[in-house]
Every structure is written in structure tokens, then in C-alpha cells.
N, C-alpha and C positions, 0 to 999 in steps of 0.2 A: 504494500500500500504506500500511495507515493503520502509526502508530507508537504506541507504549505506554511507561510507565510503570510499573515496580513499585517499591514503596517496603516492604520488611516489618520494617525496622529500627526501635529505639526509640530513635531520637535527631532532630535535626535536618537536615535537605537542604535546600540550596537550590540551583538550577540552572537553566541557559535548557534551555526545552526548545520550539525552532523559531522561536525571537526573542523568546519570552516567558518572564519571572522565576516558577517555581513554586518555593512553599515548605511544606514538612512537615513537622510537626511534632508528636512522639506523647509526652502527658503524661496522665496522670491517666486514664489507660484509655482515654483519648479521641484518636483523629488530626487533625490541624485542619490543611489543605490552603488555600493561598493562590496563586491563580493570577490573573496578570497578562492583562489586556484589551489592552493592548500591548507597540507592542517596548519591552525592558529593557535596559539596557545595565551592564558596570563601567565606572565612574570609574577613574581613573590609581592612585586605589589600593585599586583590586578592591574596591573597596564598590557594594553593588548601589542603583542608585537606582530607587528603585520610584515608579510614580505611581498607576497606576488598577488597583485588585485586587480579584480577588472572593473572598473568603472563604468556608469551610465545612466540617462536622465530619460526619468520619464516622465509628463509634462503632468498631468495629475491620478489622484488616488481613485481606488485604494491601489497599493501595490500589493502584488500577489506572487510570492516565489513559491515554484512547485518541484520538488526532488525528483527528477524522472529516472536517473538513476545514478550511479557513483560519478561525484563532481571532481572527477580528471580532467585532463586535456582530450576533446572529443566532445563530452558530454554536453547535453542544452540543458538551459534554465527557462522554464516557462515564465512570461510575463503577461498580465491584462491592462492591455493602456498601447497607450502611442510611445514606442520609443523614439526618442530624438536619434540620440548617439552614443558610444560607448567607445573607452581606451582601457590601452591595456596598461597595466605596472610601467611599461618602459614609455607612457606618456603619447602613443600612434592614437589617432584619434578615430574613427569613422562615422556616418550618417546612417540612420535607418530610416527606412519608409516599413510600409506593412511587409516589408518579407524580412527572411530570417538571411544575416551575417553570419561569416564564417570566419576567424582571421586565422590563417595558413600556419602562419610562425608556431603557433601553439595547438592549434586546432579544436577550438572553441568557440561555440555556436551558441547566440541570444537569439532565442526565439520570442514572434508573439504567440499567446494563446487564440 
């Protein structure tokens, strides 16, 4: 059974969710979602140490992350909303319309729902 995510609040979250750092956060009308490519961990004192993230805005709520299956390199994240755009850790940026992105280098796929 997959697992989800709903975020409808206007503030920030961060949380593991399945051994990975997601973070959200809703400014300026805009939601901007940052989820970890791997495991995350707290440090001794609960500061999250983040390494490899992928970035991306979706223009309103609610946000909806869906587990569809182990979050490697390959795997998609379900989303309900309009993605703008999303980068990766190394800052490359891209545009979405309604189809689903791929970026090569690591091979991770943001899909819509």
C-alpha cells in the first residue's frame, strides 16, 4: 500500500518520510517542496543534515506526495497540482507543463497525478 503526504498548511515542515528529508514550504502564493534522493538523518542535535535534494514549486495546495515505490534514482513521486519547475542538489533547473520530466544524470522522474 502506497503512503501519502498532505501538507495544506502555510508554514514550514520538514520530516523523514520513509528514510528521506522532505521539506515544504509555502511563501508568496507559491509551495516549494524539497525532497531528499537519500537517507537523511538528525544529528545529536536534531538538525537535519541534508545532502542530495531535489527541488520544486508547485503553485498551490494541497500538496500530495505518494510512495509508489522505493525512492532511488529511477523512481517517481506523485504530485496533485501544477508543477512549475524543479532542480536538482547540483542547482540545473527545468520547467514542467502537464507531462512528466525525466533528468538523465540521475534518473528521476516528477510526475503529475
Amino acid at each position: 500500500m502506497s503512503q501519502s503526504y498532505k501538507y495544506t498548511g502555510h508554514s514550514e515542515a520538514k520530516f523523514n518520510f520513509e528514510g528521506r528529508l522532505v521539506s515544504i514550504n509555502e511563501k508568496e502564493g507559491k509551495t516549494y517542496i524539497s525532497i531528499g534522493t537519500t537517507k537523511h538523518y538528525q544529528d545529536a542535535n536534531e538538525e537535519w543534515q541534508e545532502r542530495d535534494m531535489i527541488h520544486f514549486t508547485q503553485t498551490y495546495s494541497p500538496v500530495i506526495i505518494d510512495k509508489v515505490k522505493k525512492w532511488n534514482p529511477g523512481d517517481i513521486i506523485k504530485l496533485k497540482g501544477d508543477v512549475e519547475s524543479w532542480q536538482s542538489g547540483e542547482g540545473d533547473t527545468f520547467e514542467c507543463g502537464s507531462n512528466h520530466i525525466v533528468k538523465t544524470a540521475k534518473r528521476i522522474a516528477i510526475k503529475q497525478v
